[in-house]
C-alpha positions in Angstrom: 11.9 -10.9 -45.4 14.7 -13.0 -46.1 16.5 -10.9 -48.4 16.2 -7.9 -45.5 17.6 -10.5 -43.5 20.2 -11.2 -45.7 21.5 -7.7 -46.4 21.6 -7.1 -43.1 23.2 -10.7 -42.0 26.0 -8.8 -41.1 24.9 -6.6 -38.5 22.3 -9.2 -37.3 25.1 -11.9 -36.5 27.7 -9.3 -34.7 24.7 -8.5 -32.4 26.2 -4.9 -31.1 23.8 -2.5 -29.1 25.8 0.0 -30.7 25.2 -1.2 -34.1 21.9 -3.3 -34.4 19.7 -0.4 -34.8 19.7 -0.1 -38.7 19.2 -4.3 -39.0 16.1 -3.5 -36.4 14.7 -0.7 -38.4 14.6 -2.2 -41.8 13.0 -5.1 -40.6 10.2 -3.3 -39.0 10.0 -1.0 -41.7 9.8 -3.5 -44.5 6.2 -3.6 -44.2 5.9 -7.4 -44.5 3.6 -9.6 -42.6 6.4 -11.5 -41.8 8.2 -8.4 -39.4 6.5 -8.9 -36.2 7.2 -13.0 -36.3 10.7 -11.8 -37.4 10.7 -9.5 -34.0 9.1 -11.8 -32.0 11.6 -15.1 -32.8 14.7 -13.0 -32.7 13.6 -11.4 -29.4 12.9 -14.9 -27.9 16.3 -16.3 -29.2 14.7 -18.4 -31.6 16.7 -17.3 -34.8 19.1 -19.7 -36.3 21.2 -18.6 -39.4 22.0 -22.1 -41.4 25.8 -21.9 -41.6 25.9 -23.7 -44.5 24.0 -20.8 -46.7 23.6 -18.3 -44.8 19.8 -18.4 -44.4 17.9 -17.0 -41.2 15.4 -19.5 -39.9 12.7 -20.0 -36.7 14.1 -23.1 -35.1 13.1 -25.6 -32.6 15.0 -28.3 -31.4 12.6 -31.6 -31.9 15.4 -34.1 -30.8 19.0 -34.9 -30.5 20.6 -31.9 -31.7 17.7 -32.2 -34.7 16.3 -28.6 -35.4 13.1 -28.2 -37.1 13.1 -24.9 -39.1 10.3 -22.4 -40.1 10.7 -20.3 -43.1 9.5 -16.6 -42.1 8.1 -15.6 -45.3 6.0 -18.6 -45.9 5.6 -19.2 -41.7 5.4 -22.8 -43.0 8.3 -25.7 -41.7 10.8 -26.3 -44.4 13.0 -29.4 -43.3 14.8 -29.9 -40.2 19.0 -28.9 -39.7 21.6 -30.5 -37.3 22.9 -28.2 -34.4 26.5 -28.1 -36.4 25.1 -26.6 -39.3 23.1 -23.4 -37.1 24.2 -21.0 -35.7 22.3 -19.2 -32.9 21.3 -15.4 -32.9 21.9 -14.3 -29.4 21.0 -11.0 -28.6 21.7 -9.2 -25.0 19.3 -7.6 -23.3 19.9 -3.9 -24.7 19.5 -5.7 -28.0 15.9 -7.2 -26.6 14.9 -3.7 -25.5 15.5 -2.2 -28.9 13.5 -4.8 -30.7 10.9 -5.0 -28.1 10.6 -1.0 -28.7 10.1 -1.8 -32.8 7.9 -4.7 -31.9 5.7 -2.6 -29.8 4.2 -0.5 -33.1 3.2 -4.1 -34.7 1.6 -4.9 -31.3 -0.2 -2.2 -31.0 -2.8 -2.6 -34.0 -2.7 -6.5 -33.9 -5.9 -7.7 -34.3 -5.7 -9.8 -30.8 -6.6 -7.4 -28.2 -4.6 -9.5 -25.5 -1.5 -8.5 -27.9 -2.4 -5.1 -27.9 -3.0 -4.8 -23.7 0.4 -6.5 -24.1 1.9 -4.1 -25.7 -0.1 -1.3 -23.6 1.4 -2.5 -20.3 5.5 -2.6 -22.0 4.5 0.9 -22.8 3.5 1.5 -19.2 6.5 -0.5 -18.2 9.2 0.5 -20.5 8.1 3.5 -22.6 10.4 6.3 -25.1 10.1 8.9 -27.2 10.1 6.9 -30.1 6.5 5.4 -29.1 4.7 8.2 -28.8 3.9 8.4 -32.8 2.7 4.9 -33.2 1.0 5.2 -29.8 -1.0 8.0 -31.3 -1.7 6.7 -34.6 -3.1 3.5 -33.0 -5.8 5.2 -30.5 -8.4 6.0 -33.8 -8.7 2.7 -34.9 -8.9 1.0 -31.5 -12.1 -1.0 -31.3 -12.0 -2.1 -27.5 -13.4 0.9 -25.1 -10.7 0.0 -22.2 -7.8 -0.7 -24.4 -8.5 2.5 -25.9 -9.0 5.0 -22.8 -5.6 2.9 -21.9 -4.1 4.6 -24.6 -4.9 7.6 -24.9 -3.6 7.9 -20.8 -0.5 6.0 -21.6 -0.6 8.8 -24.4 -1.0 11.9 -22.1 1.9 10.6 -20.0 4.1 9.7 -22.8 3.3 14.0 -24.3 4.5 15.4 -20.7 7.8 13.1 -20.8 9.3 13.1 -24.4 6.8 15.7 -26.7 9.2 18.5 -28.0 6.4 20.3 -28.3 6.2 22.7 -25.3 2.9 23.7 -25.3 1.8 20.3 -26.1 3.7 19.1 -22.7 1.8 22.1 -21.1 -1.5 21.0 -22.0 -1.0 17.7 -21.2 -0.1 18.5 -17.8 -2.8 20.9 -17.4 -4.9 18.1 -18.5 -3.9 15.2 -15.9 -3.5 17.9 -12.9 -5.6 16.3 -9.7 -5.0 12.8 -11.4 -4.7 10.8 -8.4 -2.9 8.3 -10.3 1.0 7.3 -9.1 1.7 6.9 -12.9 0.7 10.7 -13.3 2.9 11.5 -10.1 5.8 9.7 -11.3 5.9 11.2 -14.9 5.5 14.7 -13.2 8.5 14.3 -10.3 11.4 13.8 -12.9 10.4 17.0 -14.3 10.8 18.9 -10.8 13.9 17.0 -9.8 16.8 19.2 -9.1 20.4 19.2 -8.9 22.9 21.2 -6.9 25.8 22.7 -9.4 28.2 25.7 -8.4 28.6 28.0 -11.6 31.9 29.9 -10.7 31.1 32.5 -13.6 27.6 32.7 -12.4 24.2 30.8 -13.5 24.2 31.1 -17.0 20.9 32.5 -18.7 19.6 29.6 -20.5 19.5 27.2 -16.8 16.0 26.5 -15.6 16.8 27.8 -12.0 14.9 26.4 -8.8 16.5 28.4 -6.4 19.9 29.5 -5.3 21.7 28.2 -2.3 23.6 29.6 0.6 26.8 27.4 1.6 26.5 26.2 5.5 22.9 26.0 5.1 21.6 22.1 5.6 20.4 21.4 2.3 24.3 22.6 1.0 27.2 22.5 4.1 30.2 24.6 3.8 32.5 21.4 2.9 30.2 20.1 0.3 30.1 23.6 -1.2 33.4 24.1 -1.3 34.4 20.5 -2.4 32.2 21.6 -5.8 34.3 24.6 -6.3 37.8 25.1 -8.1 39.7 25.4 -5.0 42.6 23.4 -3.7 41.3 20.1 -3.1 40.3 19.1 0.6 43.2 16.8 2.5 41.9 14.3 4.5 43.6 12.4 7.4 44.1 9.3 5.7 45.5 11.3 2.4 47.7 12.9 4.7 49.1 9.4 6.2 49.5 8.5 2.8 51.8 11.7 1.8 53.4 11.0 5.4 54.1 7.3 4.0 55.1 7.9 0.7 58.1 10.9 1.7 59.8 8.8 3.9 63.7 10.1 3.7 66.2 8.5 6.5 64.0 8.0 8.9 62.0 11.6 8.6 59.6 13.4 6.9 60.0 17.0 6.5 62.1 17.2 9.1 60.9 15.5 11.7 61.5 11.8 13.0 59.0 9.3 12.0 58.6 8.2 15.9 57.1 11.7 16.7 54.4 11.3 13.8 51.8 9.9 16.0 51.3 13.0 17.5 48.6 14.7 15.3 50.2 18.1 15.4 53.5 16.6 14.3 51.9 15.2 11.4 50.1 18.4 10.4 53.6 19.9 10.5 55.3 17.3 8.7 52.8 17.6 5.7 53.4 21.4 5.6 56.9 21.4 5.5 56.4 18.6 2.4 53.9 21.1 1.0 56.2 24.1 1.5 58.5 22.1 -0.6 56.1 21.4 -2.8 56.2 17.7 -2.9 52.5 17.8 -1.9 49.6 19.6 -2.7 48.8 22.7 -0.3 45.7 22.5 2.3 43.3 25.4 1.5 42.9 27.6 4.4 39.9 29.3 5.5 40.5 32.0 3.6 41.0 30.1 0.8 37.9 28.0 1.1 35.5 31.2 1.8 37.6 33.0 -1.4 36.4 29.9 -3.3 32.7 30.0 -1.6 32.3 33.9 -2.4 33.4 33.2 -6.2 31.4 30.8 -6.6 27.1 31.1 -7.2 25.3 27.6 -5.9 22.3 27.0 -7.5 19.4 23.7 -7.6 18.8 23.3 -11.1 15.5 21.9 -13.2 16.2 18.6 -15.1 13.6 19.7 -17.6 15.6 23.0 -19.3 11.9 24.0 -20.1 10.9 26.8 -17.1 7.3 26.6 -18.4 7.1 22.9 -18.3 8.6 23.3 -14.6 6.1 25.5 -13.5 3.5 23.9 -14.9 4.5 20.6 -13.1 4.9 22.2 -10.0 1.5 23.4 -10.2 0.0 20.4 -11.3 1.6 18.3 -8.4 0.1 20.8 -5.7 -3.2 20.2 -7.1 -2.6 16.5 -6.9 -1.4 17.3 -3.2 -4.2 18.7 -2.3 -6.3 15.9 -4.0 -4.3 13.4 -2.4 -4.9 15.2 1.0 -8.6 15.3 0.6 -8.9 11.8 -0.6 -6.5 10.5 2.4 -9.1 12.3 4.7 -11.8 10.6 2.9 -10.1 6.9 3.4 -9.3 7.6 6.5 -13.2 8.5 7.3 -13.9 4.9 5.2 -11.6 3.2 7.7 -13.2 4.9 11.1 -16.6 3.7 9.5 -15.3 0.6 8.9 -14.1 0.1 12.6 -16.9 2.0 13.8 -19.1 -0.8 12.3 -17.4 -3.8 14.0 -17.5 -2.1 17.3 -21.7 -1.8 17.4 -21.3 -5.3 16.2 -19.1 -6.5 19.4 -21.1 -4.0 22.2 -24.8 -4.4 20.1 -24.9 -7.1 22.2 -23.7 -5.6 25.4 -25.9 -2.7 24.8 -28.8 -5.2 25.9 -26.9 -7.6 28.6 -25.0 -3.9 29.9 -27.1 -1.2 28.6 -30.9 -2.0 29.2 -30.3 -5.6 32.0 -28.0 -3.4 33.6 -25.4 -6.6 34.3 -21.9 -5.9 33.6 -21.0 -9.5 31.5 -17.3 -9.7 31.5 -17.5 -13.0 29.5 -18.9 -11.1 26.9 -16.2 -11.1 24.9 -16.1 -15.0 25.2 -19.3 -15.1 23.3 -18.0 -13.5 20.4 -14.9 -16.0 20.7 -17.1 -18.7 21.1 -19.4 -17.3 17.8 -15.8 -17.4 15.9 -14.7 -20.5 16.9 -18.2 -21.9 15.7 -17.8 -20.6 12.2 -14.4 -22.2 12.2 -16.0 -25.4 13.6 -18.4 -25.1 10.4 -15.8 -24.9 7.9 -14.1 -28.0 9.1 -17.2 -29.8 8.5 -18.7 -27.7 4.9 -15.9 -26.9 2.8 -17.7 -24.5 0.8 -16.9 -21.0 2.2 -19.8 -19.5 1.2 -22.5 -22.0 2.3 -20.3 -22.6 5.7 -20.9 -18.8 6.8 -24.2 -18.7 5.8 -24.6 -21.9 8.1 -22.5 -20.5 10.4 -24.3 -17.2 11.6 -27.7 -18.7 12.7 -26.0 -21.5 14.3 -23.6 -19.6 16.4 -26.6 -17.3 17.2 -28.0 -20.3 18.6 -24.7 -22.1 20.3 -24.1 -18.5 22.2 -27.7 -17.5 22.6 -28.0 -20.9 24.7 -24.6 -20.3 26.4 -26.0 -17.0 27.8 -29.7 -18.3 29.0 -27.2 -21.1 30.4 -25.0 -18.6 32.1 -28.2 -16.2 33.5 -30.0 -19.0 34.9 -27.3 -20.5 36.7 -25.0 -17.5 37.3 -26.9 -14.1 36.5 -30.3 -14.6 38.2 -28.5 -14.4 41.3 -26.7 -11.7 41.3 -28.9 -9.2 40.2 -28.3 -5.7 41.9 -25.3 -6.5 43.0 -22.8 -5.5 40.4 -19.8 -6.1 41.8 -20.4 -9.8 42.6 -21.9 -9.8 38.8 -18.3 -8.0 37.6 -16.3 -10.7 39.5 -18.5 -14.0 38.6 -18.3 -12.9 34.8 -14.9 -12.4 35.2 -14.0 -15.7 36.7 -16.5 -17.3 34.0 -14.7 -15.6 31.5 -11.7 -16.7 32.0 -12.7 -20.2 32.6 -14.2 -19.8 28.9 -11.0 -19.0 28.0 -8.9 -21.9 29.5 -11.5 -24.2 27.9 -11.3 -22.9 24.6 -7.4 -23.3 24.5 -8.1 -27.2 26.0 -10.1 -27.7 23.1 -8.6 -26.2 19.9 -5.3 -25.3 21.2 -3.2 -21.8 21.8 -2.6 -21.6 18.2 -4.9 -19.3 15.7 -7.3 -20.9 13.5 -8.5 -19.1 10.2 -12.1 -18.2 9.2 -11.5 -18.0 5.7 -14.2 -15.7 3.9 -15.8 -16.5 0.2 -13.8 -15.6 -2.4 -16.6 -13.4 -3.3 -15.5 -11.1 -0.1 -11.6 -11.6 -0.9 -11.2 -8.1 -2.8 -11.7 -4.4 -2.3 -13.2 -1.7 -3.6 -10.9 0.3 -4.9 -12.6 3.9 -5.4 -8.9 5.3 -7.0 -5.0 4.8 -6.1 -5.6 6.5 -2.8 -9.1 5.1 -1.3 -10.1 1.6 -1.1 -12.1 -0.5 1.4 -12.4 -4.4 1.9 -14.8 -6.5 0.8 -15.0 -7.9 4.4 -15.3 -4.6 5.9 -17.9 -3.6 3.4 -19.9 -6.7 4.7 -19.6 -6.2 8.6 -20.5 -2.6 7.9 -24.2 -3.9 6.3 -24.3 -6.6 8.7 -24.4 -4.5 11.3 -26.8 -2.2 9.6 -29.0 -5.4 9.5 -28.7 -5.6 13.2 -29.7 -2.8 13.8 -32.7 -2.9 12.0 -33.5 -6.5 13.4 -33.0 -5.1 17.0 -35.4 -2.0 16.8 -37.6 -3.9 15.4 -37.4 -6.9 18.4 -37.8 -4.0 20.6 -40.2 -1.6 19.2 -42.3 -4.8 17.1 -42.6 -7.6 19.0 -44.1 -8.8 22.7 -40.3 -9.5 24.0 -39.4 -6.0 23.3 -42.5 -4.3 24.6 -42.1 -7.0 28.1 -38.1 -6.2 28.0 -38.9 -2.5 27.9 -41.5 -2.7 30.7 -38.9 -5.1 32.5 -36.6 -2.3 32.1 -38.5 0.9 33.1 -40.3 -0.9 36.3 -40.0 -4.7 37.0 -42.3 -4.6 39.4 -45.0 -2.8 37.4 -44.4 -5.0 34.8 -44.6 -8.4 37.1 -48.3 -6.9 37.9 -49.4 -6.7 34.7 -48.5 -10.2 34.3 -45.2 -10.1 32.6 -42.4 -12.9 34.1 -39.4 -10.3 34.8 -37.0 -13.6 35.2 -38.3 -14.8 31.8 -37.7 -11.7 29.7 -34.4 -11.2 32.0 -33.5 -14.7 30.4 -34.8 -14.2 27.3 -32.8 -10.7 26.9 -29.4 -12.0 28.2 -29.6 -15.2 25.4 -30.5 -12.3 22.8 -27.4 -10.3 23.7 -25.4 -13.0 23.7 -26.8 -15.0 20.4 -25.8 -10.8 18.9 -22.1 -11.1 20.1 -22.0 -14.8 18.7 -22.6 -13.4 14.9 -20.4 -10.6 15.7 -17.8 -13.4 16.3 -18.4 -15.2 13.1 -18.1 -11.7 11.5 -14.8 -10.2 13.2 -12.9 -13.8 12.4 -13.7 -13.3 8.9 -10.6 -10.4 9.0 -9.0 -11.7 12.2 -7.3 -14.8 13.7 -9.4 -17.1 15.9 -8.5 -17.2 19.2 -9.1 -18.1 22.3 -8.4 -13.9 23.4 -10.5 -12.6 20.3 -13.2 -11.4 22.7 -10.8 -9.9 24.7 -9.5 -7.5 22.0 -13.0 -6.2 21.9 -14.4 -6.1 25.7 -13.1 -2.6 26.7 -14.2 -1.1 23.3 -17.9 -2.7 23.4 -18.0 -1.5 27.0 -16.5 2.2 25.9 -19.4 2.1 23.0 -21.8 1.5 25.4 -21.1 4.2 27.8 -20.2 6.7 25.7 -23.5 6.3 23.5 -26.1 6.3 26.5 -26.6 3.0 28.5 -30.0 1.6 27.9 -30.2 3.5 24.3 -29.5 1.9 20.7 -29.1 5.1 19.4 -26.6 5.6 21.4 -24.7 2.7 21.3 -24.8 3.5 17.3 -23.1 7.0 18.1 -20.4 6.0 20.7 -19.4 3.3 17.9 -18.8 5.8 15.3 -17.2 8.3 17.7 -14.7 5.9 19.5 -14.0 4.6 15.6 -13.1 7.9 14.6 -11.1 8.8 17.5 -9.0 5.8 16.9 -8.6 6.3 13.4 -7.7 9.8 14.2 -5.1 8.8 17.2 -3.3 6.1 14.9 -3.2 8.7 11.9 -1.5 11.2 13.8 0.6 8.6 15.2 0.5 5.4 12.8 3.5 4.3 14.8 2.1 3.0 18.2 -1.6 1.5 17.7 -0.9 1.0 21.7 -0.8 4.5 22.1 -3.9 5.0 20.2 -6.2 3.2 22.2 -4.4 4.9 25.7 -5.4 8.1 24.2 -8.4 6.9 23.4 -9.7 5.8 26.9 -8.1 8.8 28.0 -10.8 11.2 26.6 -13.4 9.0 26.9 -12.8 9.6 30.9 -12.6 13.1 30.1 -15.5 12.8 28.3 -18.0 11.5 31.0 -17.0 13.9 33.9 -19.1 16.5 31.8 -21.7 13.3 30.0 -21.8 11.0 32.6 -24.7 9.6 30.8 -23.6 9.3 27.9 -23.9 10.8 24.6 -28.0 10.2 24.2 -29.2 10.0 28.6 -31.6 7.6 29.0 -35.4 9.6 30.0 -38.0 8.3 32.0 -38.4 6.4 35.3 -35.4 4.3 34.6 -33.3 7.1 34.1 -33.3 7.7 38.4 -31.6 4.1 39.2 
């Protein structure tokens, strides 16, 4: 290696972009062990050349101007050099890229496979034509299964960009049409770029032709047409200042006095008296610059000269369009699911307080606050994010659950069909809630970090992906709903709450306490919107108006779905979800608008359902 060095010591020392490519070449074509550490410490401006003899060494400073040097045949150190005697190789970085392009080849097959994903992702990063042979020769041997379907991607791209083998290009495209990959998309896009040139002869036969152009449409104006053609260049105002300026002659130009050029038509004459002279250039008139425009063909021409690569391109993008389009829809149906999800969680609650009490709680949204400032309560005290939410959820089940049989035996048991006085005691409550709240932990928003375990997303492909988080309130609330059919349908507080429901006074002769199960139900709906709390802070600040954010919605959900029905409650969730997934898509601009539409149809909606989506049947149904 050092005698490569040597004869090309020359070249190595002059470090010229223009010339560096033979010194580059032999080295990594010597086939010595020694080229990629050659690479490497010359990349990494670690090359010395010993002034003294000429030699090229690996050097490291190991103290005061003290350089210890590494031979690169032997890799072993050889004695140490001071800083007068070396001389350092310094290359720019267009002399980096070249031998980071012949280092790339060595990387490729080393035996460490962090190297070779190294040398995978400069591909990705920085790839050329004169990659795509080693890239190919180094798929067979590769070992590792990821490494190698890396490569032969990286490879498919690297065919459609710099193969000079058409049909190879074709097939290649062919082969990655529908990719949904912006890699894939940004290989094919250079190939369909255009450019706008005027031919004045017309479009010669060997231009891959996009389309021709009309001059005044708005993808080519008249001006910018005829500024591409031979014609008498355009005179601007300030060129025409500038002629004014520069012809000066006793006081007047072209004839007329320099006090009457700040009269715009004085000027204009001025300059055409100069160019009648011929001291200036002529303005083109209009029939001049529609001469020039009728000459001249205007055309948006291919980058890529091939037609059939073009086409093939274009028709590989539209599938990826469509693709794109379908997988957009898809994502967009993940993320109404997703916000379908935390809405039954906020009004699963409500649907029991609301839908089967029949009390209209407007401090309902202060038990889901008060659920999320609980779990943030719990992380203060267990740092451990996972074991603090798993110790969170019962516990603000139980905090809120209390605060409700709190709030219905003082409050609730006394207003009972009266649900105005109910609407306006909740409301006051609620906002008492509120004020004590921001006494307590401030105006200012406290985190509910989740477990790392719940930091990511799945990521389905470049287009659709879904949260972790979102992923877990979506089976949470699956959980409860199972738990609460089951309450309802399996044990003795559903079958009393149901009988409570259909006929209180039936049910207080059979020996069933109304104002216990009434008790017992409100705590339940409110212990629900407690979780629901610990579960919405996970994605969103704590604070003290977190409830608030999700009142109007849980009450919407309810409604919608069928007051006194589960089912329901499940399908007003997912349609209001939807619906505002659909309103911010069309309009991703204004969220605000969104949720005006939104309440908008719902109003719509029950003139013609006033009971909802799934009407309750039975006795109850009458009330």
């Amino acid at each position: 290696m050092q005698q490569v060095l040597q004869e090309n010591a020359e070249l190595i020392v002059e470090s010229s972009r223009r010339t560096i490519g033979p010194a580059i070449d032999a080295v990594a074509n010597s086939e010595l062990e020694a080229a990629s550490f050659v690479l490497e410490t010359w990349a990494a401006r670690e090359m010395y050349q010993r002034t003294s003899d000429g030699l090229f060494f690996a050097a490291e400073e190991t103290g005061d101007d003290i350089f210890t040097l590494t031979d690169f045949d032997s890799g072993d150190v050889v004695g140490e050099s001071p800083d007068d005697d070396l001389e350092q190789i310094k290359p720019n970085s267009g002399i980096r890229g070249l031998i980071g392009t012949a280092l790339v080849s060595f990387q490729l097959n080393d035996p460490d496979p962090e190297k070779r994903e190294d040398a995978i992702s400069s591909l990705e990063r920085r790839a050329n034509a004169d990659l795509l042979a080693p890239l190919r020769a180094s798929i067979e041997p590769e070992t590792d299964p990821a490494l190698r379907a890396r490569k032969i991607r990286t490879e498919r791209l690297l065919t459609i960009a710099y193969d000079p083998d058409e049909a190879a290009r074709i097939a290649a495209i062919e082969e990655m049409s529908g990719d949904l990959g912006v890699d894939v998309r940004a290989t094919l896009n250079p190939l369909v770029a255009t450019t706008i040139r005027a031919y004045p002869d017309g479009v010669p036969d060997d231009v891959n032709v996009a389309y021709t152009l009309r001059p005044g449409s708005d993808e080519l104006p008249r001006m910018d047409a005829y500024a591409m053609t031979d014609g008498p260049a355009i005179v601007s105002p300030d060129d025409i200042r500038a002629a004014l300026q520069a012809n000066i002659d006793g006081g007047s130009v072209g004839g007329i006095p320099v006090a009457q050029l700040s009269d715009p038509a004085r000027r204009e004459a001025a300059y055409a008296a100069l160019a009648e002279a011929g001291t200036v250039p002529p303005r083109p008139t209009e029939a001049d610059i529609d001469a020039a425009l009728d000459a001249t063909t205007f055309a948006a021409i291919y980058a890529e000269p091939s037609a059939a690569v073009t086409a093939a391109a274009e028709d590989a993008l539209s599938a990826i369009d469509t693709n794109v389009g379908f997988n957009q829809m898809l994502d967009l149906g993940l993320d109404a699911l997703s916000l379908a999800s935390i809405y039954f969680l906020a009004a699963i609650g409500l649907a029991i307080t609301f839908g089967v009490m029949g009390v209209i709680n407007m401090a309902h949204g202060e038990f889901i606050m008060m659920g999320a400032y609980t779990g943030y309560v719990v992380q203060q005290v267990i740092p451990n994010h996972t074991t603090s939410i798993i110790v969170a959820i019962p516990l603000a089940f139980a905090v809120t659950f209390a605060a409700g049989v709190a709030l219905e035996r003082l409050v609730i048991r006394w207003l009972y069909n009266r649900p105005l006085e109910t609407l306006l005691a909740t409301f006051g409550i609620s906002i008492a809630l509120q004020q004590l709240a921001k006494n307590i932990f401030g105006t200012q928003a406290r985190p509910l970090t989740s477990p790392d375990w719940l930091g990511g997303a799945v990521v389905l492909n470049d287009v659709v992906s879904i949260s972790t988080v979102r992923i877990a309130i979506f089976v949470l609330a699956l959980i409860f709903l199972g738990v609460f059919l089951f309450i309802m349908k399996r044990t003795r507080l559903g079958l009393e709450t149901r009988a409570v429901t259909q006929n209180p006074g039936m049910a207080g002769a059979m020996g069933i306490n109304p104002g216990r199960v009434n008790m017992l139900t409100f705590g339940l709906g409110s212990g629900i919107a407690g979780i629901a709390g610990v579960a919405i802070g996970l994605y969103a600040q704590v604070t003290s108006e977190i409830g608030q954010a999700y009142i109007v919605q849980s009450f919407m959900t309810v409604v919608v779905g069928g007051v006194g029905n589960i089912w329901g409650t499940l399908l007003g969730a997912g349609l209001i979800g939807t619906l505002h997934k659909g309103i911010e898509w069309f309009n991703p601009s204004n969220t605000l608008a969104a949720q005006t539409y939104m309440i908008i149809f719902i109003i719509i909606f029950i003139q013609f359902r006033p009971r909802g989506i799934i009407a309750l049947k039975g006795r109850a149904a009458g009330d």
